[in-house]
Backbone as CSV, one residue per row, in Angstrom:
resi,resn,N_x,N_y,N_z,CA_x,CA_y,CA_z,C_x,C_y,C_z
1,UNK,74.221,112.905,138.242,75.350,112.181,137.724,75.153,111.960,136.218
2,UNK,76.377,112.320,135.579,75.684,111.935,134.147,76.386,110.643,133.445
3,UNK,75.337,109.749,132.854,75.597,109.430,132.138,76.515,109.133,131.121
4,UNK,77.869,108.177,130.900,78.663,107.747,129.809,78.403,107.815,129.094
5,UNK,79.284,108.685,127.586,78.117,108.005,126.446,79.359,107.577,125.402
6,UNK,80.738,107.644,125.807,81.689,107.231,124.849,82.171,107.970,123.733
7,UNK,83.046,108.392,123.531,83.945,109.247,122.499,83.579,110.585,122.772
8,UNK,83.169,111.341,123.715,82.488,112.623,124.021,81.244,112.498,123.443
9,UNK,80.643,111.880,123.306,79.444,112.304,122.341,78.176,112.778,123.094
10,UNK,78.874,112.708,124.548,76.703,113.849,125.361,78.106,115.425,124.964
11,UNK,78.783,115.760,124.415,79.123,117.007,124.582,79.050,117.406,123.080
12,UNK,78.846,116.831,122.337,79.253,116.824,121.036,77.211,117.352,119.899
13,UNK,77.155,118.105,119.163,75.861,118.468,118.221,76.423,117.184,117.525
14,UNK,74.967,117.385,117.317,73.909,116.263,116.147,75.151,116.074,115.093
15,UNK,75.390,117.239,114.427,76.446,117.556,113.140,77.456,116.731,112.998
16,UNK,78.528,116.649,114.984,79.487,116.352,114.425,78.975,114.908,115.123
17,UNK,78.332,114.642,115.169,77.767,113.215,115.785,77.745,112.190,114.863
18,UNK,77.080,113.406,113.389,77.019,112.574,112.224,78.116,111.999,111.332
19,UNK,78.848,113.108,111.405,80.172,113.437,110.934,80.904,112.238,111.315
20,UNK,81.204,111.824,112.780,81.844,110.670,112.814,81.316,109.504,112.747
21,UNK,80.017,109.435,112.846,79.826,107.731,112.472,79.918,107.628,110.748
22,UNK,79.604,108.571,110.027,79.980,108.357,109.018,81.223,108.046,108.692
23,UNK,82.551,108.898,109.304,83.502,108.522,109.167,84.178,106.961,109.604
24,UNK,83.563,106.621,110.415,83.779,105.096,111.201,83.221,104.058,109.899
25,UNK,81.881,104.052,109.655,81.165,103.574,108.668,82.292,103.223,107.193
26,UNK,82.777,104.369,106.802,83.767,104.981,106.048,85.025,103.617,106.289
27,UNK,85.491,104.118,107.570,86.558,103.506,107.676,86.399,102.111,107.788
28,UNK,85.550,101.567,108.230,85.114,100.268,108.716,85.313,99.283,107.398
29,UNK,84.613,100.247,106.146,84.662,99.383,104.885,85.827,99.214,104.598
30,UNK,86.704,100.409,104.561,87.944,100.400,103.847,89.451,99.621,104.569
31,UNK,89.072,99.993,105.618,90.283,98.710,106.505,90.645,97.504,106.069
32,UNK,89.449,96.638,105.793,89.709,95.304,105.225,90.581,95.683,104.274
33,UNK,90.372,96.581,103.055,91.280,96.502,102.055,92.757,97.231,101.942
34,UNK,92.620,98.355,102.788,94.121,98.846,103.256,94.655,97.322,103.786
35,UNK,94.161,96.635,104.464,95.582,95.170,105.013,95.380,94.275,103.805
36,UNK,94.196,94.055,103.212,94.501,92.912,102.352,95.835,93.193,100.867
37,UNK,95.674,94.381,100.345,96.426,94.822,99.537,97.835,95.030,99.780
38,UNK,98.793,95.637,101.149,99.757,95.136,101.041,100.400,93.486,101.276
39,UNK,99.149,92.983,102.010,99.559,91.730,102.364,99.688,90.485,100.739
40,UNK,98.789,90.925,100.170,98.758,90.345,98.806,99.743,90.657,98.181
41,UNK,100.035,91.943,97.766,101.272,92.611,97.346,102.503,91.481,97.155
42,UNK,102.245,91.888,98.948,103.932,91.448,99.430,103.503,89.931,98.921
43,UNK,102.859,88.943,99.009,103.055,87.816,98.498,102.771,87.726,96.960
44,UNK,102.679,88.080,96.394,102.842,88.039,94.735,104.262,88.169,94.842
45,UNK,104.766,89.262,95.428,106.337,89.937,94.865,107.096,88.900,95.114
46,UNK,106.634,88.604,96.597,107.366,86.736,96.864,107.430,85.617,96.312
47,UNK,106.600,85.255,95.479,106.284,84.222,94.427,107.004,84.949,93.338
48,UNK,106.562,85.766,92.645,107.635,86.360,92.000,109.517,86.467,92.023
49,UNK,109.623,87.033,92.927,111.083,86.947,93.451,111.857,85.670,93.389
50,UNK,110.738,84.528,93.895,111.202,83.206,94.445,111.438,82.614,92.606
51,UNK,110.581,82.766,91.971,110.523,82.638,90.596,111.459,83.136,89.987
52,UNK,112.111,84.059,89.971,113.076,84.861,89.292,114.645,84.442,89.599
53,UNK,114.700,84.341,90.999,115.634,83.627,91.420,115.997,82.590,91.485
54,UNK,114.891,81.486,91.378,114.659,80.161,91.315,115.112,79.395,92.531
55,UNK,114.597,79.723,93.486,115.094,78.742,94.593,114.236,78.017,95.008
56,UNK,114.994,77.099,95.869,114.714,76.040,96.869,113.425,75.851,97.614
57,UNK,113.786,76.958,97.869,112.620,76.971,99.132,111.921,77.874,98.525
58,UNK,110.594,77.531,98.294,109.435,78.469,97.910,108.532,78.817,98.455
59,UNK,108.352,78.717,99.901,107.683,79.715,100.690,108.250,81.178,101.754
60,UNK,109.688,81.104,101.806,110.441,82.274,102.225,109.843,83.757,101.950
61,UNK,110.471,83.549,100.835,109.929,85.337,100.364,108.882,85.428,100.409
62,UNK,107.508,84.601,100.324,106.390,85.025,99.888,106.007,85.083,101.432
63,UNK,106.406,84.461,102.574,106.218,84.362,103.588,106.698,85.881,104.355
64,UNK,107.912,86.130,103.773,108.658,87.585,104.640,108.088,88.292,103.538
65,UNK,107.699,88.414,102.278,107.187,89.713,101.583,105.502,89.818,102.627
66,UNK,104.778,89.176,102.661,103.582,89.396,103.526,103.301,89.789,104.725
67,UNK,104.534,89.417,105.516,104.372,89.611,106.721,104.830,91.075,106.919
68,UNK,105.735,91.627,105.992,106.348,92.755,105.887,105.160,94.046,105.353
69,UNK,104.379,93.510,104.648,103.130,93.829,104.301,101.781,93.918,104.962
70,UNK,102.016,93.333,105.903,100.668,93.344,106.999,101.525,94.355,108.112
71,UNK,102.836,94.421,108.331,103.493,95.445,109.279,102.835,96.583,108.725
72,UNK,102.951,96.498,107.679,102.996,98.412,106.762,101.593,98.920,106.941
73,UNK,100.770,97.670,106.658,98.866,97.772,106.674,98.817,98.464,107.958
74,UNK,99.531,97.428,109.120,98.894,97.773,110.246,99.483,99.509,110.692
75,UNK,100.393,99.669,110.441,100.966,101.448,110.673,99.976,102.219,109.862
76,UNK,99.720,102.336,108.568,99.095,103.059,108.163,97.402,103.017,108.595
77,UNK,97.297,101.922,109.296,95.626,101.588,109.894,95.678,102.445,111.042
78,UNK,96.609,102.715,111.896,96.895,103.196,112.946,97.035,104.758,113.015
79,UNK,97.241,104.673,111.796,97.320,106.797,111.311,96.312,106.873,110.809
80,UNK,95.553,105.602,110.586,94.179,106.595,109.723,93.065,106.173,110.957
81,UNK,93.230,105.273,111.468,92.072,105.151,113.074,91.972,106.352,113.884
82,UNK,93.882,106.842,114.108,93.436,108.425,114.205,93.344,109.445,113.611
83,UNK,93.380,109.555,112.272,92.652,110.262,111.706,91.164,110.436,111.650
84,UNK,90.740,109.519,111.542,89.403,109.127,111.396,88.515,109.450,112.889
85,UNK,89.001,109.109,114.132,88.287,109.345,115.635,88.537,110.807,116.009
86,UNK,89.406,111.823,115.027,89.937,113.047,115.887,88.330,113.776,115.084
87,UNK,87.652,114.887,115.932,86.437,114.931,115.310,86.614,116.658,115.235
């Protein structure tokens, strides 16, 4: 009976063994900053906007520019998770 070993890896050489934890490693760092950057984004533009326009309520936009911004993070996290696991 063999043994589990997760992501194919009892079928998989040394090479591409390496290949993807590097790539994980890779990705692992860079995730945090793919979401933090549109999420920041979108709230500057919101403070901004809210500023320009001068309204009332000053947590709206900065509230819907971020959240609109963590949508976008999370799609493009999702194309690059599989990018990143296809080996």
């Amino acid at each position: 009976m063999r043994k589990w070993l997760g992501l194919g890896e009892g079928y998989m050489d040394e090479e591409k063994k390496r290949r993807l934890r590097r790539r994980v490693r890779i990705a692992l760092v860079l995730f945090p900053f793919v979401i933090a950057i549109p999420v920041l984004g979108g709230l500057f533009a919101g403070f901004y906007l809210t500023t320009l326009l001068s309204e009332s309520s000053r947590i709206l936009y900065p509230l819907l520019f971020s959240t609109i911004g963590l949508a976008i993070s999370i799609v493009i996290i999702y194309f690059l998770a599989k990018k990143v696991s296809s080996v």
